[in-house]
C-alpha positions, 0 to 999 in steps of 0.5 A: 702639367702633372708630375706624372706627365712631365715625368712620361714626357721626360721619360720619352726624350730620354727614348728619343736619345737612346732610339737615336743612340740604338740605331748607330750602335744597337738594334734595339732599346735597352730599357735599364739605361732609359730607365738609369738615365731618367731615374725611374725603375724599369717596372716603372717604363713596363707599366706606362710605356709598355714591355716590347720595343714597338709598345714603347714607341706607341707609347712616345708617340702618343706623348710627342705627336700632340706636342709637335702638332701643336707647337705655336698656337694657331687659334684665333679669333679673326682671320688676322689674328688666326694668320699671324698666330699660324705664322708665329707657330710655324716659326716656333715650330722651325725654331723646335726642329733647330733645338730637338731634331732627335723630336722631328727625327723620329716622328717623321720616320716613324710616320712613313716607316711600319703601318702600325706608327703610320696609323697611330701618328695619323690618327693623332693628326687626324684628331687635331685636325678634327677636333681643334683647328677644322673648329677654329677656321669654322668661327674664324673664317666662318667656313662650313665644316667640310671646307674648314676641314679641306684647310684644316688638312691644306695647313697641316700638310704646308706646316709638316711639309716645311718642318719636313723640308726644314729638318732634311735641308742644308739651308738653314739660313735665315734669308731661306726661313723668311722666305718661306714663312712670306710666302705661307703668310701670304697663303694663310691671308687667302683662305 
């Protein structure tokens, strides 16, 4: 990763603290504390982040949709292995929701908030569903490309939807975790 990437997604943590912060005690963002907190100046977020509040959230979905959609690899080569990775990834996946919940937080409600976050965290779903996991069902389980992608969208629908369930519930315990990953492993065995 460049040191511009990392600095961008460090920058866009520090907007996930400070949108947390803001909506229990201000309204909007302040840029100057982002900019403080992360030691770049405030020309620095205008010029990669945007100037109005709805550009900077644009612009930290840009950065952490494709990091939560791709959190765990879920290629593979062979049935198998393509099930076990999806396993392992959903388990990564639950584990992020634990460590960075502000991550989960802010996506999920952003993406049933403004039709604007709506349409750009779709889109960003949409491509990883086209142009990474639909092409790896198409080799993996040799599927044509319309159904490769009808389980492409099944799997992205399971995988967020657990995440989803994962975030919002009390029961986080570790009986409750196993269970649902044993009944999507046996899912993922039956595409």
């Amino acid at each position: 990763m460049s040191e511009k990437a990392e600095k961008m997604e460090a920058v866009a943590f520090a907007i996930l603290r400070a949108d947390a912060r803001a909506r229990r005690t201000q309204p909007k963002l302040n840029v100057s504390q982002i900019a403080s907190a992360c030691g770049v100046s405030r020309a620095w977020i205008y010029k990669y982040f945007g100037s109005t509040q709805d550009e900077i959230i644009e612009a930290v979905i840009d950065i952490l949709a494709p990091l939560i959609l791709t959190a765990g690899s879920d290629e593979g080569s062979s049935p198998g292995e393509w099930s076990r990775r999806l396993t392992k990834g959903l388990e990564e996946s639950l584990d992020e929701v634990e460590n960075y919940p502000e991550i989960f937080e802010f996506y999920f409600r952003h993406r049933i908030g403004s039709s604007r976050f709506q349409n750009r965290i779709a889109f960003h779903e949409n491509a990883y569903v086209e142009n990474t996991v639909r092409p790896q069902l198409q080799r993996a389980f040799d599927l044509t490309p319309t159904r490769a992608r009808e389980v492409a969208e099944t799997i992205m629908t399971l995988r967020l939807g657990l995440i989803f369930r994962w975030l919002t519930t009390k029961d986080r315990a570790p009986e409750t975790r196993r269970r649902h990953l044993t009944v999507l492993k046996t899912l993922f065995k039956h595409i």
